[in-house]
C-alpha positions as CSV (number, residue, x, y, z in Angstrom):
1,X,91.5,93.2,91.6
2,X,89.7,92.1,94.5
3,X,92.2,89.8,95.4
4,X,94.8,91.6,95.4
5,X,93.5,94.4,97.4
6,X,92.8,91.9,99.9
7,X,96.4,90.6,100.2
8,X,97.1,94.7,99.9
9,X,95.5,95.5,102.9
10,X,96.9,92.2,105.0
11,X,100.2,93.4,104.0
12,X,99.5,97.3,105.3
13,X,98.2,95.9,108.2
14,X,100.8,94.2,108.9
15,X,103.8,96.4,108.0
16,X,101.8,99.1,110.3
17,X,101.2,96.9,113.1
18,X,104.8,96.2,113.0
19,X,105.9,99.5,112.8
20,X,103.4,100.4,116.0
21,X,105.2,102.0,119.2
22,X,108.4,102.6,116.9
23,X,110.0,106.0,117.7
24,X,109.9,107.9,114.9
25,X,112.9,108.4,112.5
26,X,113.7,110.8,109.9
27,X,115.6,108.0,107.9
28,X,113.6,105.2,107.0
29,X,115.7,101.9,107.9
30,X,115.4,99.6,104.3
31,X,116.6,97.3,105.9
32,X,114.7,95.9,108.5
33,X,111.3,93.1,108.5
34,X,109.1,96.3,107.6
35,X,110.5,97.6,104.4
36,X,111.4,93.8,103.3
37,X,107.4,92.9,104.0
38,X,106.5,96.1,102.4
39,X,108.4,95.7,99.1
40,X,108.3,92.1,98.1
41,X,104.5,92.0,99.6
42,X,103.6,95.5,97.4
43,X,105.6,93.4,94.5
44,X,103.6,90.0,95.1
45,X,100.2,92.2,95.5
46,X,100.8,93.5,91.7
47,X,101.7,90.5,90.2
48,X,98.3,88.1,91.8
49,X,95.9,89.6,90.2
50,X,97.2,89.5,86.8
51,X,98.2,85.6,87.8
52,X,94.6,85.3,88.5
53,X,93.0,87.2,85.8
54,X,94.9,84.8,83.5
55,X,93.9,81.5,84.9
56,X,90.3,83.2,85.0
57,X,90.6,84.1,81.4
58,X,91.5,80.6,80.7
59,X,88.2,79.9,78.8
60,X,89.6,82.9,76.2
61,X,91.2,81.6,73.3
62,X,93.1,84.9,72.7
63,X,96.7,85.3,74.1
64,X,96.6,89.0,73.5
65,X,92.8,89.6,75.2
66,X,93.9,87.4,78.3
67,X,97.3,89.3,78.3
68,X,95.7,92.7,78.6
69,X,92.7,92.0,80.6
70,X,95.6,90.4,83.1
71,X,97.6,93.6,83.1
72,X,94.4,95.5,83.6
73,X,93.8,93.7,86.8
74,X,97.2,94.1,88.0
75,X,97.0,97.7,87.4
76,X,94.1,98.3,89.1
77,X,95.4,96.7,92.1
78,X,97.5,99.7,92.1
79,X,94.8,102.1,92.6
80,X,93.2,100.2,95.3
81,X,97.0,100.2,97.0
82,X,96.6,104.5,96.9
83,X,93.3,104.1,97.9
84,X,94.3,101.7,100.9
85,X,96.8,104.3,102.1
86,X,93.8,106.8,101.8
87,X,91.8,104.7,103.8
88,X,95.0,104.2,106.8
89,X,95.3,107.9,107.2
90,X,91.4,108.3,107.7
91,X,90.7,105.4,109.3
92,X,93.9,103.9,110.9
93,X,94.4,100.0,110.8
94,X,90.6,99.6,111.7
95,X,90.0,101.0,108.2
96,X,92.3,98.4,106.9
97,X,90.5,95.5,108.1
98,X,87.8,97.1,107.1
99,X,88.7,97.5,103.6
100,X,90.4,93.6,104.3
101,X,87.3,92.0,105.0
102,X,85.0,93.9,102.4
103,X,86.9,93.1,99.7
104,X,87.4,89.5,101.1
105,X,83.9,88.9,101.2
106,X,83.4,90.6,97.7
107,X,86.4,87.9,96.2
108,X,84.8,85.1,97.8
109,X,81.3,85.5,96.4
110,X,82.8,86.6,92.9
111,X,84.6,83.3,93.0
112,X,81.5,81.3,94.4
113,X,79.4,83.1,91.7
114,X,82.1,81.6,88.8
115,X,82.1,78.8,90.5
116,X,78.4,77.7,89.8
117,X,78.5,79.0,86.4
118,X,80.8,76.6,85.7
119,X,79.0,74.0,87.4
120,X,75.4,74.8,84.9
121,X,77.8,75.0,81.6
């Protein structure tokens, strides 16, 4: 989950930086970079997690508790997205590098922590 709200958060960042200074519309134009970044990034953000998850869960010799643990990260990744939009409108983009680089550092010392368990095993 971590992982994906971090790749989240760089891809709300950079759809709103991208869409700074632009005068405002009341038809949203799909087809420009925004709305491509937005919905293939939003797409790629959902499916990381549970591609994670699984290699994680590699250890599990059950296709059907590694399948829905996966799904359970991906799906949580779509909280944190809601949440990440929550934190924009309070915050602005400041609040998404925030939330970027907390849950950045909060990935990297879950991975350095699985890391040396599977060093002592």
């Amino acid at each position: 989950m971590l992982a994906g709200t971090v790749f989240m958060a760089g891809i709300l960042w950079s759809v709103r930086s991208m869409m700074e200074g632009a005068p405002p519309s009341s038809t949203p134009d799909l087809s420009g970079t925004p709305a491509n970044l937005l919905f293939i990034g939003v797409l790629v953000g959902f499916v990381l997690p549970g591609a994670i998850a699984w290699g994680l869960l590699a250890p599990l010799p059950s296709v059907y508790r590694r399948g829905g643990l996966s799904l359970a990260a991906s799906f949580s990744t779509v909280l944190a997205s809601l949440l990440l939009t929550l934190v924009y409108s309070l915050l602005g983009r400041n609040g998404l590098v925030m939330a970027f680089a907390l849950s950045l550092a909060g990935c990297l010392g879950l991975g350095l922590h699985f890391w040396r368990m599977g060093r002592t095993s």
